[in-house]
C-alpha positions as CSV (number, residue, x, y, z in Angstrom):
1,X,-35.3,-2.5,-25.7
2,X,-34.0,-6.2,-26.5
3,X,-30.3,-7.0,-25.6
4,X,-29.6,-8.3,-28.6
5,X,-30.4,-4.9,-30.3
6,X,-27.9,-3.0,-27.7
7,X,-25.7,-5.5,-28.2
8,X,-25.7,-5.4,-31.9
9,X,-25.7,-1.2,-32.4
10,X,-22.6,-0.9,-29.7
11,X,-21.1,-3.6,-31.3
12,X,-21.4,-1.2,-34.8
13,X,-20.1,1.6,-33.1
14,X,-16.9,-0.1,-32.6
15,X,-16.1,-1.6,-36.1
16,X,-16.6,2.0,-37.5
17,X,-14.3,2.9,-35.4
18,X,-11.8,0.1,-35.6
19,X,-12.7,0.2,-39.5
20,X,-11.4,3.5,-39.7
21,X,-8.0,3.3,-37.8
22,X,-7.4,0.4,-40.3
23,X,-8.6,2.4,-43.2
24,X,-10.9,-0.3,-44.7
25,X,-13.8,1.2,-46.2
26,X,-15.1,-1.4,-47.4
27,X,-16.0,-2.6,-43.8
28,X,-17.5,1.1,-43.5
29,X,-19.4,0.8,-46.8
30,X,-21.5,-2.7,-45.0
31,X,-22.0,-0.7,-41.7
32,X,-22.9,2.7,-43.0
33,X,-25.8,3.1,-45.4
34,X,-24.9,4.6,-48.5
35,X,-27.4,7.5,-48.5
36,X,-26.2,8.7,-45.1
37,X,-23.9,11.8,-44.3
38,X,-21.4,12.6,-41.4
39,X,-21.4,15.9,-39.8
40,X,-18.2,17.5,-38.8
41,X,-17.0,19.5,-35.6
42,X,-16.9,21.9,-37.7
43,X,-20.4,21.7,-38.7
44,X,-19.7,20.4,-42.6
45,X,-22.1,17.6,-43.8
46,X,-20.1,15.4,-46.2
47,X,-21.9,12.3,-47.7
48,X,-20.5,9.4,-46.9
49,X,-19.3,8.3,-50.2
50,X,-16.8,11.4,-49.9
51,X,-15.6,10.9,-46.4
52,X,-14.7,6.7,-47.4
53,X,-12.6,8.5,-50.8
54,X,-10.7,10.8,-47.8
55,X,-10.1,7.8,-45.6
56,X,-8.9,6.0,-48.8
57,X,-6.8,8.5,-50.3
58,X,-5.1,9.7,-46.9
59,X,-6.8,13.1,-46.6
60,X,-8.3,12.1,-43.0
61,X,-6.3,9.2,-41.6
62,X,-6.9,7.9,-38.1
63,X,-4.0,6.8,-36.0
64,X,-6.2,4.9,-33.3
65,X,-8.6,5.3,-30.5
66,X,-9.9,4.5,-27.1
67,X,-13.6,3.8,-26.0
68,X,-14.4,6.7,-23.1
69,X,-18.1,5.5,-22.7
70,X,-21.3,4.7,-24.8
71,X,-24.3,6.3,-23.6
72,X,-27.8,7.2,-24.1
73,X,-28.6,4.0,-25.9
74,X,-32.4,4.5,-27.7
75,X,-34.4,1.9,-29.8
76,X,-38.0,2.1,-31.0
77,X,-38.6,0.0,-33.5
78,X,-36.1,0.2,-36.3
79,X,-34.6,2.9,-35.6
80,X,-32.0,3.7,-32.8
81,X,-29.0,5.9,-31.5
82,X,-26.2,6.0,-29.4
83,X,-23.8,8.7,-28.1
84,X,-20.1,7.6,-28.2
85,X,-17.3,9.4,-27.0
86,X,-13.9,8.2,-27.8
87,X,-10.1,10.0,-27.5
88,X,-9.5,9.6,-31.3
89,X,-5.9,10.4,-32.7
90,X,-6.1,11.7,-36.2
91,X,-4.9,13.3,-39.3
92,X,-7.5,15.5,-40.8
93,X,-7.8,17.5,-43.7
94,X,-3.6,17.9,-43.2
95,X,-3.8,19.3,-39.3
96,X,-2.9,17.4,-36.5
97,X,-2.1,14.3,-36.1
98,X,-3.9,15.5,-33.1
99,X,-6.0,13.6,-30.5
100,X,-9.3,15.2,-30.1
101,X,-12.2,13.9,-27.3
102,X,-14.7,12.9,-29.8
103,X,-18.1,12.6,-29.4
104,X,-20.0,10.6,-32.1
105,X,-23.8,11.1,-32.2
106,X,-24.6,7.5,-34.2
107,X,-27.8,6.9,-35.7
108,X,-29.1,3.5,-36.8
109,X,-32.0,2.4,-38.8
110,X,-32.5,-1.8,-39.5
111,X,-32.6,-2.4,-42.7
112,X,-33.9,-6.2,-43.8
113,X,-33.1,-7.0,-40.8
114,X,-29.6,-5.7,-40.4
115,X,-28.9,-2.1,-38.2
116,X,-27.0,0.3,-40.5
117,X,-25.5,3.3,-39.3
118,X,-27.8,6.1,-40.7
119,X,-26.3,9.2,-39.8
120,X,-23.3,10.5,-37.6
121,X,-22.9,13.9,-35.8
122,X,-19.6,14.4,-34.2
123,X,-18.7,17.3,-31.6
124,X,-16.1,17.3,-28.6
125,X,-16.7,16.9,-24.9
């Protein structure tokens, strides 16, 4: 496990999340491959393309949030993951705003060279 790889996939982990209390998707759309899907608390697998049109038109808008920890950090090879939980204050689907303890399963696979968030399972701790 090279530094420069933890470095670089925690480093990711926090521009999602910064991206999305400053609602710029297009940051997201260059961290988070295109084909990839979020799944919800609730269990709801939206494709990402739908979940960057509901940051941009308001119907889930993040207020802010506060790093709790990053854990269970894997690589092998080009693919990794990370565990990320995070108090994140939010707007979503018209309830709240509400802070929920957020747990982000992040998956990352390097693409020519770049890591690109693959897939993302959320839950709460």
């Amino acid at each position: 496990m090279m530094k420069s790889d933890i470095e670089a996939i925690t480093s990711i982990y926090r521009h999602v999340n910064d991206a999305m209390v400053a609602k710029n998707t297009a940051k997201l759309s260059e961290l988070i491959k295109s084909d990839t899907v979020l799944v919800h608390i609730t269990g709801y697998v939206q494709p990402i393309k739908d979940w960057l049109a509901q940051i941009e038109f308001g119907e889930m808008t993040y207020y802010s949030w506060e790093e709790k920890s990053i854990e269970d950090i894997q690589i092998s090879g080009d693919r990794a993951s990370l565990v990320g939980r995070s108090n994140v204050r939010a707007r979503i689907w018209g309830a709240g705003p509400s802070t929920w303890s957020l747990q982000i399963k992040m998956e990352f696979e390097r693409v020519d060279g770049k890591w690109l968030v693959s897939h993302q399972t959320a839950s709460t701790f």
